[in-house]
N, C-alpha and C positions, 0 to 999 in steps of 0.2 A: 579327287585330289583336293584338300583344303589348301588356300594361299592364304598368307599371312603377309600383308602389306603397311609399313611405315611409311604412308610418304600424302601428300598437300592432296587434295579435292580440286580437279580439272578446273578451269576459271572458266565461267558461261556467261556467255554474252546470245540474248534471246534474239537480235536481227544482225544480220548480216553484214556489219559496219564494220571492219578493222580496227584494231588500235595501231598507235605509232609501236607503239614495243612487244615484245613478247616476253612472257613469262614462263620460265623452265624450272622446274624441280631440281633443286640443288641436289640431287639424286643420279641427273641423269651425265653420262660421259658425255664432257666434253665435244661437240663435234664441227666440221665446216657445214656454214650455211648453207640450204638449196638455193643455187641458181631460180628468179622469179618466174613465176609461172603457174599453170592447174596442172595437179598431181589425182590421177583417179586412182583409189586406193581399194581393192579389193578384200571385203572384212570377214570371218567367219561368218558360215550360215548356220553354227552351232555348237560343234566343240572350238572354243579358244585356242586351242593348238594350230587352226589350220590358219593361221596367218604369214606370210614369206616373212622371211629376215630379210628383204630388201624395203617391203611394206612398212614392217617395227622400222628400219635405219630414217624412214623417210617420215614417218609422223613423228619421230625423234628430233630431226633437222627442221621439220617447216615450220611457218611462222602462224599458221591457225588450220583449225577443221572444218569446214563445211559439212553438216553433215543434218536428216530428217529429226533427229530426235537428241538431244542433248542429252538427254538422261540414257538412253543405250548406249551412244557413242562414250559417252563419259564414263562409264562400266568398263568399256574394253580398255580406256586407255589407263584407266586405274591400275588395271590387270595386268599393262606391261611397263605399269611404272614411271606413265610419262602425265607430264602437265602440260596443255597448250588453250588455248583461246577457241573457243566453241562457237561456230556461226549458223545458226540454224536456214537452214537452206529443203523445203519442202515444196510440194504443189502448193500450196497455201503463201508463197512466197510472190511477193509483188514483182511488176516488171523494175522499177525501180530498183530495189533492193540486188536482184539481178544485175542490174548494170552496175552498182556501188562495188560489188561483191569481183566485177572483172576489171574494174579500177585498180582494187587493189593486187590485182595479180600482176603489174603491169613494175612494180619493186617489192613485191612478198611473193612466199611460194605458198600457195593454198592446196590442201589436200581436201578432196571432192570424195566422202566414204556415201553408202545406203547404210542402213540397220543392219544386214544382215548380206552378206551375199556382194559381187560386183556390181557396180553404181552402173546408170541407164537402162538396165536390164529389166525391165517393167516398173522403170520410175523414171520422175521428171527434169532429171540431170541432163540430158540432151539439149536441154536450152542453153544450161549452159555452156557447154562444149558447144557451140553453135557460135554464140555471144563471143565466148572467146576467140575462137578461132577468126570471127568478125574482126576481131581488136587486134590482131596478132597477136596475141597470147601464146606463149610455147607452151604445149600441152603434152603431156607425159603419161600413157595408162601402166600400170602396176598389174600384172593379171593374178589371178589367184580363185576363191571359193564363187561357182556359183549353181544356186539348188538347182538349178535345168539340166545343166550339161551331168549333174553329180545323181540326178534321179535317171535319167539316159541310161546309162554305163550301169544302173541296178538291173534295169527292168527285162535286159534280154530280148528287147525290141528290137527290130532293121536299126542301125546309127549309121549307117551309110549316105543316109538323105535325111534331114528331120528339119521341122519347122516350127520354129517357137512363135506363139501367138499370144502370150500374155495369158489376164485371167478373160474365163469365158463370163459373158455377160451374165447378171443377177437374176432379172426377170429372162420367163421361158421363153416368148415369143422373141426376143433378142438373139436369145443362146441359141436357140433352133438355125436361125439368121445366120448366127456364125459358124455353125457346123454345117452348115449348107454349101456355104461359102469355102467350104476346104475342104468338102467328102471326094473330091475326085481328085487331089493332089495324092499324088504316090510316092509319102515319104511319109514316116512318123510323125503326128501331131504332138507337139507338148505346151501343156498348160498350166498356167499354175490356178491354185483352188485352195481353198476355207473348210475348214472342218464343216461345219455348219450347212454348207451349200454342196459338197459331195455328190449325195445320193441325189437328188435333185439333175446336176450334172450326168451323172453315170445314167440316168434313166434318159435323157437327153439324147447322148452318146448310144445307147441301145434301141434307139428309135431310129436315129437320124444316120447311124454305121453301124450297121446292123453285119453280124459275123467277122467282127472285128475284133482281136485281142486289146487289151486293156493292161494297164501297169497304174497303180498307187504307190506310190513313194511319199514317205513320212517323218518325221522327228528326224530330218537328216544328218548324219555327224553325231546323232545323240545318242545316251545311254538305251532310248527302245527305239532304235531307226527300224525301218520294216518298208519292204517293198515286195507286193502282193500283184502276179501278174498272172489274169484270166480273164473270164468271157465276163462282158459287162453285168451279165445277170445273177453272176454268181457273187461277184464283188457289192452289188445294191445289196445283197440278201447277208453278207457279213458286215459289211458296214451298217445296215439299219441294226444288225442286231449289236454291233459295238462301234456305236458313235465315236467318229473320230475325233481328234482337237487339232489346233495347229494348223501350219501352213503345209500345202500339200502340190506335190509334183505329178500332174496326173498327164497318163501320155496314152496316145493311142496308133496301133500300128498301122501299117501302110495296106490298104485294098489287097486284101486275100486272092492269089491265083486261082480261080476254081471255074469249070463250066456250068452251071445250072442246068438241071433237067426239065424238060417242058413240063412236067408236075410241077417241081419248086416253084418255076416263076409261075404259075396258075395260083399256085398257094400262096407267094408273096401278092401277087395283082388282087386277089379277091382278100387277102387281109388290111391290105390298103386299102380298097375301095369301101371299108365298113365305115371309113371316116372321114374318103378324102375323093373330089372329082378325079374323073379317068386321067385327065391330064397332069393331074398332081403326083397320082398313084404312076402311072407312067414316069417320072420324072426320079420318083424315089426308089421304085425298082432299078429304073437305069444305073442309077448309082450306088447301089447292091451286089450286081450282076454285073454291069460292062456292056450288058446288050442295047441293041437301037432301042433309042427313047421313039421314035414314030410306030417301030414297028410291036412295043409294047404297048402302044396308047390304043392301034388296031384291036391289038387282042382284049386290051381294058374295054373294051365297049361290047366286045364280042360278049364276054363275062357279066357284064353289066344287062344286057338284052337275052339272058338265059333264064 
């Protein structure tokens, strides 16, 4: 759908300072002001549609945006019309600026957006919901679009339990670190992820949860959304052959009910052991199987002296 918009270029202001007034697009109705305070404002994570009419009512009424990136936020607000005061508020944002920024919330209403998706949800907004609520700040969340819960609800995983854990670390020896750290929690894992770093991850995940389904969720909301859920070995093998792009919602399901046969874990214990001491090898069958890690590390040595 093409829009065709008349109307002023959002006013940007590149740190976090208020002005005494605000400036409205002679475009927009009429409205009463918000009561002062932090407003979290839940934004599309891709189609422009998916924003509440309670969201539009409030960045209509407030008195400035907080928000990572001026030139995204400024896009959306284009879109529905409205003009307001642009404060950019990122990791990169000083403690100063933070405090200035809950000053003013104390007689302005401040709306707190992310780029894409609802704010603190693997970004650094948390401070200042922190900050404010220090200061007594009335604070207001708005719910609405967010890629985790919206890649969930694709993938046909358990959502009875799940655990959001942000993105998995860059480097391998990190990433391993943190799949390690949650292979025995029995709930959905969900991550978010980089085109770029995918396969990388998925081969990670095929090491470290092993017989565990896997869901890719992508382009969310958008014209090629796609959410592809299999064994992690099959997913490395289409993904290298079609490089993703994009932000990506990658989840993985909860420890498989199954008993191992005393072959399997002989096969698992001596494929471990091509790379890893008995006690290591012990340690990552455990968490494959469900069985005693002592009384595998027994049989790892057993294996190891044949």
């Amino acid at each position: 759908m093409r829009f065709i918009l008349a109307i002023p270029i959002p006013v940007v202001n590149e740190g976090p300072v208020p002005d005494s007034t605000t400036q409205t697009s002679s475009e927009e109705p009429p409205a009463e002001p918000l009561s002062p305070g932090l407003y979290i404002v839940a934004t599309p994570i891709g189609n422009l549609g998916d924003i509440t009419m309670r969201s539009v009512d409030v960045l209509h009424r407030c008195d400035g945006v907080a928000c990572e990136d001026t030139r995204v936020t400024g896009k959306l607000l284009k879109h529905l019309g409205i003009s307001k005061p642009l404060w950019r508020y990122n990791d990169h944002s000083e403690e100063r600026d933070r405090a200035r920024l809950v000053q003013s919330m104390k007689d302005r209403a401040v709306v707190l957006v992310s780029d894409a998706g609802t704010p603190l949800i693997s970004d650094p907004g948390y401070r200042l919901v922190q900050d404010a609520r220090a200061a007594g700040v009335s604070i207001t969340s708005l719910p609405g679009a967010c890629a985790a819960v919206v890649g969930l609800t694709l993938s046909g995983l358990p959502n009875d339990k799940f655990l959001f854990a942000g993105f998995l670390p860059s480097k391998e020896q990190a990433r391993v670190r943190a799949l390690d750290n949650v292979a025995t929690i029995d709930a959905t894992l969900v991550f978010y992820e980089t085109g770029p770093r995918l396969t990388k991850s998925l081969q990670s995940i095929a090491a470290m949860l092993p017989r565990r389904t896997v869901s890719v969720a992508r382009e969310l909301t958008k014209m090629f959304e796609e959410c592809r859920t299999d064994a992690p070995e099959a997913l490395i093998a289409h993904y290298t052959q079609n490089p993703p792009k994009g932000e990506i919602v990658l989840m993985v399901g909860p420890p498989a009910d199954y008993v191992a046969s005393a072959g399997e874990v002989d096969e698992l214990l001596r494929e471990a052991l091509n790379t890893e001491k008995a006690s290591q090898a012990a340690g990552k069958v455990a968490k494959a199987t469900g069985l005693d890690r002592k009384t595998l590390y027994a049989r790892a040595m057993e294996l190891r002296s044949e």
